[in-house]
C-alpha positions in Angstrom: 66.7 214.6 288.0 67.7 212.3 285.4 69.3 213.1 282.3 66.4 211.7 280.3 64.4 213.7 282.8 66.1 216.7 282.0 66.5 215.9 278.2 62.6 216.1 278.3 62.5 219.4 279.5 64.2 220.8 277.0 62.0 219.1 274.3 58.5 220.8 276.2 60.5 224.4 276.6 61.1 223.8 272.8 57.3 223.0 271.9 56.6 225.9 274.0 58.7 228.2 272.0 57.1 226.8 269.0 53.6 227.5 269.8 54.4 230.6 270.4 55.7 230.8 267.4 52.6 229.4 266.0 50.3 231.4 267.3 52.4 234.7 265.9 52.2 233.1 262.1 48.9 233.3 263.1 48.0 237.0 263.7 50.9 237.6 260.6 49.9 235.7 258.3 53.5 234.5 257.6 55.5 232.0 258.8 58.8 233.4 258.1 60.1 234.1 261.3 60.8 230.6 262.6 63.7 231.1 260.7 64.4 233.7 263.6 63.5 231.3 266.2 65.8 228.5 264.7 69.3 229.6 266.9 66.3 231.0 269.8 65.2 227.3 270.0 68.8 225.8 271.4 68.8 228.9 273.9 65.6 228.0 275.6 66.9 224.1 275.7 69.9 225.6 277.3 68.3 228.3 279.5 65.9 225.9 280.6 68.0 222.8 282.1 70.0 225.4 284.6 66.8 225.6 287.1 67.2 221.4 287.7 70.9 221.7 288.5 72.2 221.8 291.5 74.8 223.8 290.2 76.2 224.8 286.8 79.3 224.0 286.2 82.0 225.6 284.5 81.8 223.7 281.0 78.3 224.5 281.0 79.1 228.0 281.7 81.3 228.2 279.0 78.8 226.8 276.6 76.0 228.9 278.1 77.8 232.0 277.0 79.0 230.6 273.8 75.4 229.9 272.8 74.1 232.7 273.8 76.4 234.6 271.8 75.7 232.5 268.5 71.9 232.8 269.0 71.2 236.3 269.9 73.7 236.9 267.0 72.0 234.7 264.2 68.5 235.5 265.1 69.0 239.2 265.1 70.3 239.2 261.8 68.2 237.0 260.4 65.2 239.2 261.3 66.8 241.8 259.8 67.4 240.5 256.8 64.0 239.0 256.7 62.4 241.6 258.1 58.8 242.9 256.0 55.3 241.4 255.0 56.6 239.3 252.2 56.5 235.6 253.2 59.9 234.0 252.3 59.6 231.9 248.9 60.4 228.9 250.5 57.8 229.2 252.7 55.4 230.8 250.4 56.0 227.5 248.3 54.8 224.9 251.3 52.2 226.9 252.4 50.7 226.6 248.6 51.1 222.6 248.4 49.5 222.8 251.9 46.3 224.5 251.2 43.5 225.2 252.5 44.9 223.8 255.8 48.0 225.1 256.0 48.0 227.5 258.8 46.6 224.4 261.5 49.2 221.9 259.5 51.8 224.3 259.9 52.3 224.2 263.5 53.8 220.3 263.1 55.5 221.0 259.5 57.0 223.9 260.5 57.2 224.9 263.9 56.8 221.4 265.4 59.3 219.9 262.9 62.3 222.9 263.7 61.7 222.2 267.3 62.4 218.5 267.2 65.2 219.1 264.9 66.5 221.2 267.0 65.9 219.3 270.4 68.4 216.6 268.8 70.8 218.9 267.5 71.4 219.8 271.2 72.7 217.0 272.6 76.1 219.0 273.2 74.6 221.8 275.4 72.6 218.8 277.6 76.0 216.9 277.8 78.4 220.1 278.9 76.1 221.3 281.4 75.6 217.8 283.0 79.3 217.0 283.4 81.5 217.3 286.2 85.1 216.5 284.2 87.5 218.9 284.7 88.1 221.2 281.4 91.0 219.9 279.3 92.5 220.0 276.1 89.7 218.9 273.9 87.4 221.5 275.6 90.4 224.4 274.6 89.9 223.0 271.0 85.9 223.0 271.0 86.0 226.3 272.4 88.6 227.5 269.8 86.3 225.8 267.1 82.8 227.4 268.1 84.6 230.2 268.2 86.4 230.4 265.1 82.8 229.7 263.7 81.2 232.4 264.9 83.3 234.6 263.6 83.5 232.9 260.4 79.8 233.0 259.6 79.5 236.4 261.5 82.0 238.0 258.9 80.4 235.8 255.5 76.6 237.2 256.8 78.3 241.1 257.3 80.2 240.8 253.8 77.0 239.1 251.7 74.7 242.1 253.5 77.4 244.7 252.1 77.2 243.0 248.4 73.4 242.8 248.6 72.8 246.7 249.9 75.1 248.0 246.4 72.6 248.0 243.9 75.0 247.1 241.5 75.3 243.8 242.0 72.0 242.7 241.3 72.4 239.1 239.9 75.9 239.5 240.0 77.9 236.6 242.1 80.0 237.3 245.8 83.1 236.1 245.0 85.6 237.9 247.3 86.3 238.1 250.8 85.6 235.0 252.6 83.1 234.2 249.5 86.4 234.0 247.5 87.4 230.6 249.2 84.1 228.9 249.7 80.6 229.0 247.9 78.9 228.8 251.6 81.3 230.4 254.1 78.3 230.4 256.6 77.0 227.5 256.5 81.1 226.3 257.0 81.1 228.6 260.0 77.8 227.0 261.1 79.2 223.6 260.6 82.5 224.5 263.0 80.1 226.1 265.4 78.5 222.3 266.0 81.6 220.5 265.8 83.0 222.7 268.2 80.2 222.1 271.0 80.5 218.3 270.0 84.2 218.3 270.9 83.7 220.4 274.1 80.9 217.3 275.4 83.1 215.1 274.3 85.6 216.2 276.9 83.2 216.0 279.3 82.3 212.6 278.7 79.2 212.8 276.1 80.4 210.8 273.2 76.5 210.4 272.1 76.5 213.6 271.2 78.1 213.4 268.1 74.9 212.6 266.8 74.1 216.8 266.8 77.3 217.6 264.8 76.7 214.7 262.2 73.3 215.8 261.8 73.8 219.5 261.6 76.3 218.5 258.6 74.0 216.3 257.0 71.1 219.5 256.7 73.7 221.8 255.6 75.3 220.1 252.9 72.4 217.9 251.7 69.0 219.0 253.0 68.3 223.0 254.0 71.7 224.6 253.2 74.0 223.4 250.2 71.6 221.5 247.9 68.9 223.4 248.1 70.4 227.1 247.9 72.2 225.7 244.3 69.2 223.6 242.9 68.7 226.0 240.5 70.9 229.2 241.3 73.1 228.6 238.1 69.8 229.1 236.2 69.0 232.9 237.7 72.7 233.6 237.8 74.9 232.3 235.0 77.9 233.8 236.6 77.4 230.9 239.3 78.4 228.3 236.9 82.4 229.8 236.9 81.8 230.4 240.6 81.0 226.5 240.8 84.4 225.7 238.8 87.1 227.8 240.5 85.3 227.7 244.1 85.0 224.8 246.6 81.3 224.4 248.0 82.1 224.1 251.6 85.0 223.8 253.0 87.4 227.1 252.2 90.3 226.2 250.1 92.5 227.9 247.2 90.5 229.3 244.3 90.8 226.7 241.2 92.3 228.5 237.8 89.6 227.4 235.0 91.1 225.0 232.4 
């Protein structure tokens, strides 16, 4: 099979996965949980290129596991932080612009839209599991990277859930911990997690996947993650215009002193 052929397969796995996702908005009412299915969607790209290998090699082992790993872990807490009948504001917001049609439009602006973003974004995964170099240095480094990510945005998602669950802080800004040397610590995390698999293709030869990483970076800083979380945070939580000064948006880094 050829790699477009297999590329392919991925994509229908995907669209499979989102029809099924579909359908569930469906019965609920709520289209919340494709944020759940986001990390689920790479998975099934993954899970379903082994059956048209002769064999899986060890890269794509490695990567298997690693993505496995990030998935299972980012939708499970993502249902449970989502968890409940309320649909989420962002998504109570396009299903009112989208009216009366929403829940038959919603299967391409939605479901069908995180599918094909997704499909892209795994170029890396189709690349290490296709490959036959030998692992190297660059792959020590990708794996170091993913790693380090998932960690990273595992410990900024456990110490926002402990903030959120004191009732105390209610409008109040996380500014400590990991939070005390980014504004986004996840999405950073999220960011390493990409750039990692991008490195650990690269080793094996797929220097078209950089396309996953770059894109990846560009929705987190400037389309779903960054921008959008501050468009108007500073307005709910004036607290979050000193966090803005003293606290780097992305990338973790000293605290600055306010002049």
């Amino acid at each position: 099979m050829s790699m477009t052929e297999l590329y392919l397969e991925g994509l229908y796995a995907m669209l499979a996965f989102a029809l099924l996702g579909w359908l569930l908005s469906l019965i609920r009412q709520n289209v919340t949980h494709v944020d759940s299915m986001w990390s689920l969607f790479f998975l099934v790209a993954g899970i379903s290129y082994i059956p048209s290998l002769d064999s899986l090699n060890l890269r794509g082992m490695i990567v298997i596991v690693l993505l496995t790993f990030w998935s299972l872990r980012l939708s499970v807490y993502l249902t449970w932080r989502n968890w409940g009948p309320h649909e989420d504001h962002r998504y109570a917001a396009i299903r009112q612009n989208n009216l009366p049609h929403f829940k038959w439009t919603s299967i391409y602006i939605v479901f069908g839209l995180q599918a094909l973003l997704a499909w892209i974004i795994s170029l890396p995964i189709l690349g290490s599991v296709l490959s036959n170099n030998p692992l190297n240095m660059i792959d020590m480094i990708g794996i170091s990277l993913t790693v380090f990510g998932i960690v990273w945005e595992s410990i900024a998602d456990w110490q926002l859930t402990k903030f959120k669950q004191d009732q105390t802080n209610k409008n109040k800004v996380l500014n400590h911990g990991v939070w005390r040397y980014s504004r986004h610590p996840n999405y950073f995390g999220e960011c390493c997690v990409w750039w990692g698999f991008f490195l650990i293709a690269l080793a094996g030869g797929a220097w078209w996947s950089i396309l996953s990483a770059l894109l990846m970076t560009l929705l987190l800083l400037k389309v779903s993650g960054v921008a959008l979380l501050e468009k108007d945070i500073a307005e709910r939580r004036p607290e979050y215009l000193n966090y803005l000064k003293t606290t780097n948006a992305f990338i973790p880094g000293k605290p600055k002193s306010q002049k």
